[in-house]
N, CA, C and O of each residue as an XYZ file, in Angstrom:
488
protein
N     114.142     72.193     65.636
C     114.806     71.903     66.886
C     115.129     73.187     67.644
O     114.761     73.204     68.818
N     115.671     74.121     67.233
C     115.460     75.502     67.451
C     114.743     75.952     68.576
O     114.943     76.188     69.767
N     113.309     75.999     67.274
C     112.613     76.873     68.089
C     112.121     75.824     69.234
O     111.594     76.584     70.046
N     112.013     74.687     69.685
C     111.710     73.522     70.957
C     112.824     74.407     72.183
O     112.508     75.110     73.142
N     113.664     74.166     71.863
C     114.891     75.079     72.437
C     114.755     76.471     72.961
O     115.068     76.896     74.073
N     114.172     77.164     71.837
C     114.082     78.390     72.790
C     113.212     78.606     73.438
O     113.383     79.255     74.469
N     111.459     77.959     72.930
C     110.520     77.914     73.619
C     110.721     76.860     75.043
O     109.818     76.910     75.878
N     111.602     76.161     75.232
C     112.216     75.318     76.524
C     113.002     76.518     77.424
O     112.362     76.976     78.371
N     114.025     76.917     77.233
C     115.074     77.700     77.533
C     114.445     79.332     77.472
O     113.936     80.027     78.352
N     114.704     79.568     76.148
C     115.171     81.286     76.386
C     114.271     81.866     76.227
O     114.640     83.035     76.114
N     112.644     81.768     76.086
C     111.576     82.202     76.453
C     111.748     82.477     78.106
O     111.691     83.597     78.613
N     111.921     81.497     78.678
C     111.839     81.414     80.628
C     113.431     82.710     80.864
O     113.537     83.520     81.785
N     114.274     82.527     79.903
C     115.617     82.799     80.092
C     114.907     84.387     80.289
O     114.787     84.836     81.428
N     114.496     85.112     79.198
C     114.114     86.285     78.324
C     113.351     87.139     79.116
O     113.564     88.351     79.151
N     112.263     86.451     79.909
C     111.207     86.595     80.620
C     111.720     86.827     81.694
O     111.313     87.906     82.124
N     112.664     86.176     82.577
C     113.315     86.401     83.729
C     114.074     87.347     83.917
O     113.981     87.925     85.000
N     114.978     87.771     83.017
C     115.473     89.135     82.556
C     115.318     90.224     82.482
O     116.114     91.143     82.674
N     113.823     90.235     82.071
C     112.823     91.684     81.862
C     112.395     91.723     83.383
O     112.696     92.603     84.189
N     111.811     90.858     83.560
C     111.056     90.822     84.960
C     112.343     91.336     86.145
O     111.963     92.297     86.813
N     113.891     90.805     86.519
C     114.703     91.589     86.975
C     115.277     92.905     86.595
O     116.007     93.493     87.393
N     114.929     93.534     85.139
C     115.322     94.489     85.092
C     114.457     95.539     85.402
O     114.843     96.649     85.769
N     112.880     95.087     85.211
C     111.834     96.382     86.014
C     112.041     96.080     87.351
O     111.969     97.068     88.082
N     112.269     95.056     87.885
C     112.264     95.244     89.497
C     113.521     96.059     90.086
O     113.413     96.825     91.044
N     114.882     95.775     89.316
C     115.836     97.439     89.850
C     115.348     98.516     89.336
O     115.476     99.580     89.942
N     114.536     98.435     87.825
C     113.908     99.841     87.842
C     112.953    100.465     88.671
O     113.111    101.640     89.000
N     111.812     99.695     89.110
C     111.326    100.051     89.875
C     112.222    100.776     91.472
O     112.179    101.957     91.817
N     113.072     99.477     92.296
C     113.744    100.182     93.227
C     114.927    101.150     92.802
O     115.697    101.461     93.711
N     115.148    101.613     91.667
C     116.118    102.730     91.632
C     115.175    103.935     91.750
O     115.514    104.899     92.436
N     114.057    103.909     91.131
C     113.013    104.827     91.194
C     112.817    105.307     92.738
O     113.170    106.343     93.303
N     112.124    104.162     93.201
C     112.025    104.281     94.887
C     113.288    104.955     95.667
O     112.889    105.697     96.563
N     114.715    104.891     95.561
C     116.044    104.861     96.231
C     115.894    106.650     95.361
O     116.014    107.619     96.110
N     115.699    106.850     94.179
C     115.801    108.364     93.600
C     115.005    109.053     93.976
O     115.264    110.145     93.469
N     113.920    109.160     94.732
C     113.020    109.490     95.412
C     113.297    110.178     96.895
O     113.059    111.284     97.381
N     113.775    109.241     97.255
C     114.066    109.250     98.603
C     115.228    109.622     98.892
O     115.562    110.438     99.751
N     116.004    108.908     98.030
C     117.297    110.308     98.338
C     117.777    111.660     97.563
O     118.806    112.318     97.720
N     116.795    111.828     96.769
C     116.648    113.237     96.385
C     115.513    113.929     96.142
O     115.512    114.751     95.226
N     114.717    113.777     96.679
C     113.171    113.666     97.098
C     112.508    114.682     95.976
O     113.120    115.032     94.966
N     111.430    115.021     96.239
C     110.160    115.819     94.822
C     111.562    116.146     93.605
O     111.372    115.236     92.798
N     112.681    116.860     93.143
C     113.554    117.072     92.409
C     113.433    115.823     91.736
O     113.538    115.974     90.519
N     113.269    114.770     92.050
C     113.626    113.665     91.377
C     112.173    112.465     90.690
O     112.315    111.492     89.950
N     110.893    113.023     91.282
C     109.638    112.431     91.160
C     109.548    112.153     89.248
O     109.511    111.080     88.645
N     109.538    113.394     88.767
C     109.759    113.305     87.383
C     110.583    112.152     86.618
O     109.964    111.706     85.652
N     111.635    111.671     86.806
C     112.872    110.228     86.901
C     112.470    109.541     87.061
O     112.507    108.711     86.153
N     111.516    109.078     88.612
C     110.817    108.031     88.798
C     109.626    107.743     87.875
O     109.729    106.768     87.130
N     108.815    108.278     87.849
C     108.035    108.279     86.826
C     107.978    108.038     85.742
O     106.983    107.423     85.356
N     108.862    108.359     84.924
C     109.631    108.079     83.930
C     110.117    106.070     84.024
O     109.676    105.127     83.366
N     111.130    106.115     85.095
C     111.477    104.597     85.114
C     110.181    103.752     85.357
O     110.058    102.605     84.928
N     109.236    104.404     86.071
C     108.083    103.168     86.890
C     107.407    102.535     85.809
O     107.239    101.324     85.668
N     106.732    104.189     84.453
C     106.107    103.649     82.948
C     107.280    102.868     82.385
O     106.969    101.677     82.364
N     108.765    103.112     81.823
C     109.227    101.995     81.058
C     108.979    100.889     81.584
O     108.557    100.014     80.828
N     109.171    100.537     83.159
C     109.078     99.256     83.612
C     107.513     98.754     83.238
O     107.461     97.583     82.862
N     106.643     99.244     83.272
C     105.291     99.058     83.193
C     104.896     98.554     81.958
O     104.310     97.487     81.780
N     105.303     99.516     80.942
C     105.286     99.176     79.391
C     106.112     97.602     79.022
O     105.618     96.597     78.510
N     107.501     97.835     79.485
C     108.164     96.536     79.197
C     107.415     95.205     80.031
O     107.260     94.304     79.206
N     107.102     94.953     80.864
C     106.361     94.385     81.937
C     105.164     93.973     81.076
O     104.811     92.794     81.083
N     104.441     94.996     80.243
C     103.168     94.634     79.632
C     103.346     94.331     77.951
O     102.449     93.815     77.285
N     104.384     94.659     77.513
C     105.076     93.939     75.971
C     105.644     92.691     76.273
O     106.011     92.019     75.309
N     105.854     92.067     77.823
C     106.715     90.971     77.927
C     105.563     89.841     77.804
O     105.542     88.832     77.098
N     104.368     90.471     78.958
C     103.569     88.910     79.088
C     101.950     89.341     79.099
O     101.141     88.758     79.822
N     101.432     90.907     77.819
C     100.443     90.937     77.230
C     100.693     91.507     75.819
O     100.671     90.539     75.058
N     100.816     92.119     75.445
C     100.874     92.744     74.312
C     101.881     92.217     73.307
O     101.692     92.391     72.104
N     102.686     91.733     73.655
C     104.046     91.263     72.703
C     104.559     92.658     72.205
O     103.943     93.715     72.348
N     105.790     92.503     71.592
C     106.827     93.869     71.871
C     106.291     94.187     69.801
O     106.275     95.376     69.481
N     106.039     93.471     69.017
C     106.043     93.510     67.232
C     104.214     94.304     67.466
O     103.741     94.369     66.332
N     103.712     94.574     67.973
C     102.524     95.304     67.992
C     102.428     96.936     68.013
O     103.194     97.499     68.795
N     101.474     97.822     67.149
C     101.232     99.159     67.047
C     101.465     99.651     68.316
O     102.361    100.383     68.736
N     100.314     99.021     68.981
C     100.140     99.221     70.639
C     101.359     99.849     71.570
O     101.515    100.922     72.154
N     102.073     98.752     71.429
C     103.487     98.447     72.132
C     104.137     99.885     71.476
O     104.525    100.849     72.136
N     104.141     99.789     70.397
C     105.584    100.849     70.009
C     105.107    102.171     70.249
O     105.934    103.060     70.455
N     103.966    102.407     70.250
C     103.189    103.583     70.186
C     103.408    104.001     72.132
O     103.519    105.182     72.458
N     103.434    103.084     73.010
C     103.321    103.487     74.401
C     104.977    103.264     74.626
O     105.232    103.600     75.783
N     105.932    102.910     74.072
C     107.471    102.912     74.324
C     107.758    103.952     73.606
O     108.965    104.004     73.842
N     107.514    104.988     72.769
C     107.484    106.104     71.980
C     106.964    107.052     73.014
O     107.449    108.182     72.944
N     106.185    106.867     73.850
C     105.596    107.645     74.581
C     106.544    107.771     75.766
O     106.282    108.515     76.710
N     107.495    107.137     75.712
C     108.438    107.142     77.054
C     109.665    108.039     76.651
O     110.433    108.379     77.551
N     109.966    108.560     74.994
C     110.437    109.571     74.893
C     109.642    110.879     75.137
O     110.290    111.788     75.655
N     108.549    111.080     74.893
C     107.349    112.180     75.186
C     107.915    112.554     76.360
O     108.706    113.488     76.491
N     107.411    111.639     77.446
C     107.590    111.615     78.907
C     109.022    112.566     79.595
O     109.226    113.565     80.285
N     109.839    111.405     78.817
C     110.858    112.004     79.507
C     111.502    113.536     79.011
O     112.190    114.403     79.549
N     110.871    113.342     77.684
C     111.249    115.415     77.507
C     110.504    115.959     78.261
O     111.046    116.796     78.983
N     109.467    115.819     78.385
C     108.243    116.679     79.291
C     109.002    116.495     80.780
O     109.092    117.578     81.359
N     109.467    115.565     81.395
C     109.831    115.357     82.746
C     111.042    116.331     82.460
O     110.671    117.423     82.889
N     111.868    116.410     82.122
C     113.185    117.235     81.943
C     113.077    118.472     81.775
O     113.918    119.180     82.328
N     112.068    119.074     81.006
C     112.158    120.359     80.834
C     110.865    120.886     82.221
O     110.811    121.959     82.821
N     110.104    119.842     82.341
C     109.460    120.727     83.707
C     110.554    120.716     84.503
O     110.949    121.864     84.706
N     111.457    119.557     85.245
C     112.606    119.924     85.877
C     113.268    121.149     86.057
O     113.654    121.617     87.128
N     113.440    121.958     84.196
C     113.823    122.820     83.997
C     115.612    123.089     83.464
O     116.406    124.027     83.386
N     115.570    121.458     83.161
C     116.468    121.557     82.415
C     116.159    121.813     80.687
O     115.359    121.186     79.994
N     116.882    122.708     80.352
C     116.504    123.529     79.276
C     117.546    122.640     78.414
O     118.669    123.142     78.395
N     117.488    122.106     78.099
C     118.725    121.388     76.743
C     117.791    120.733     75.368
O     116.586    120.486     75.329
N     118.449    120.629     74.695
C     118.253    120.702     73.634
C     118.087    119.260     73.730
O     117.166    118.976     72.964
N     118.582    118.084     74.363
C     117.981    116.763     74.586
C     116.875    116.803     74.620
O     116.328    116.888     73.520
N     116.202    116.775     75.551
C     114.553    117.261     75.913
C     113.681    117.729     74.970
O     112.624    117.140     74.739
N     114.048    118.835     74.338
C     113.493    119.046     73.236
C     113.585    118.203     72.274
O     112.475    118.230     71.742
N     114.290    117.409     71.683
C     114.799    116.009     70.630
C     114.127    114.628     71.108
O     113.899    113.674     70.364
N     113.846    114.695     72.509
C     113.194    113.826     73.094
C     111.298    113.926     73.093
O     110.434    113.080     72.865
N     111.253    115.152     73.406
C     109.636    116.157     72.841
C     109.268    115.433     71.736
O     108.663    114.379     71.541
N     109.911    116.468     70.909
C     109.682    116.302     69.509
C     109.962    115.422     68.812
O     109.355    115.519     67.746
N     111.010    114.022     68.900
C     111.233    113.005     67.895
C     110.291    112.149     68.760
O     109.814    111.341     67.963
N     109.829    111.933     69.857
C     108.737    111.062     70.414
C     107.589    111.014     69.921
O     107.048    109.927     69.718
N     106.955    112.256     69.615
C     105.892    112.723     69.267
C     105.372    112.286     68.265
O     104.349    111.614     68.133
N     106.657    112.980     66.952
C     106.628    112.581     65.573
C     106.654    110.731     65.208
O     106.015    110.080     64.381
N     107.613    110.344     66.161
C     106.950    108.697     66.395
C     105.967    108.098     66.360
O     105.493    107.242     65.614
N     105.551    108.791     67.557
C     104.141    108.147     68.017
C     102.956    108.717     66.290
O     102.191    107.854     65.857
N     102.997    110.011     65.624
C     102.023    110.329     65.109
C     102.429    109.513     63.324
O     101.608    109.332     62.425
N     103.793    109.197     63.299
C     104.339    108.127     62.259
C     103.606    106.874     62.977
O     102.429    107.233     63.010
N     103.675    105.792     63.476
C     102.917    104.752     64.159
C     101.346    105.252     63.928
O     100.637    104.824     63.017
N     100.973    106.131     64.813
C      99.480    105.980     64.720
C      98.924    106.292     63.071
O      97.831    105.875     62.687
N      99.696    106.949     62.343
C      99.587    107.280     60.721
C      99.586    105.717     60.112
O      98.753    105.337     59.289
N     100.645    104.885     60.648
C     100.936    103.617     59.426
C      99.846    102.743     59.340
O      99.232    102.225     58.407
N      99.733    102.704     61.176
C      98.622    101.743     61.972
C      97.313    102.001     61.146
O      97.049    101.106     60.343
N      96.720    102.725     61.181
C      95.407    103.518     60.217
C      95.373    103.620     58.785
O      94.349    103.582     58.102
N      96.622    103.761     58.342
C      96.766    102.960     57.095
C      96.610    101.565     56.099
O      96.243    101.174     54.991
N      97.403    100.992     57.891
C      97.199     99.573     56.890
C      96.238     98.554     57.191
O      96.021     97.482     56.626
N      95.498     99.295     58.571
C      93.991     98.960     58.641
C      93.153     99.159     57.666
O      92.137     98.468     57.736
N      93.264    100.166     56.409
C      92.304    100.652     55.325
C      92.596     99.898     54.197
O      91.649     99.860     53.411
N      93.855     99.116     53.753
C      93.828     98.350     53.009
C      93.061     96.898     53.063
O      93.031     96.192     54.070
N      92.563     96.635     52.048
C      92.050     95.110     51.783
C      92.646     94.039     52.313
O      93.859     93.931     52.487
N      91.826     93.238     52.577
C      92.808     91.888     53.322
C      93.221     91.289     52.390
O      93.453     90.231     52.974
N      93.516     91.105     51.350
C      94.514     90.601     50.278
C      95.766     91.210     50.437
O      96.817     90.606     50.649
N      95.609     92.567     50.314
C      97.148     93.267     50.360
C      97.680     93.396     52.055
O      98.720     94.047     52.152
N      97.278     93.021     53.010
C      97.381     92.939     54.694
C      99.067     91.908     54.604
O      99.629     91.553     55.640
């Protein structure tokens, strides 16, 4: 009964949610742009891919996939790289660099792993 329920309800609920939260991401992007113009392109960019990624884990990829975690891992990459070209020098950025990275190369390591096992042990 449950799951009738959520596939009725909070699938549409869930979906509607994501879909309003990239659309202020998207226009906060646009509004950071414009009112603090090229200084701020890096930010946008940053918000436009999460929205993009979440947008494409919502209604192609599903969010429990290699795929998925491997390109939302990449949105820590991003945003160290956006921050320190900025030229903010902090030690965030760098933690953001480097624990993104090591993510993404943990994921693409497991992914390739457990592709090499037998389909018995899958």
């Amino acid at each position: 009964m449950s799951d009738s329920l959520y596939d009725r309800y909070g699938r549409p609920l869930v979906v509607g949610f994501v879909v309003v939260l990239a659309a202020l991401s998207v226009a906060s992007a646009y509004l950071r742009v414009e009112t603090a113009g090229t200084a701020a392109v890096g930010d946008a960019i940053v918000s436009l891919y999460i929205a993009a990624v979440v947008l494409w884990g919502t209604f192609r990829e599903g969010y429990d996939t290699p795929r998925f975690r491997i390109a939302l891992y990449g949105v820590l990459v991003l945003w160290g790289s956006a921050d320190l070209i900025a030229g903010a020098d902090a030690p965030l950025a760098y933690l953001f660099l480097i624990g993104g990275s090591l993510l993404i190369a943990w994921e693409s390591y497991s992914y390739t792993r457990e592709r090499r096992k037998p389909v018995y042990e899958r």
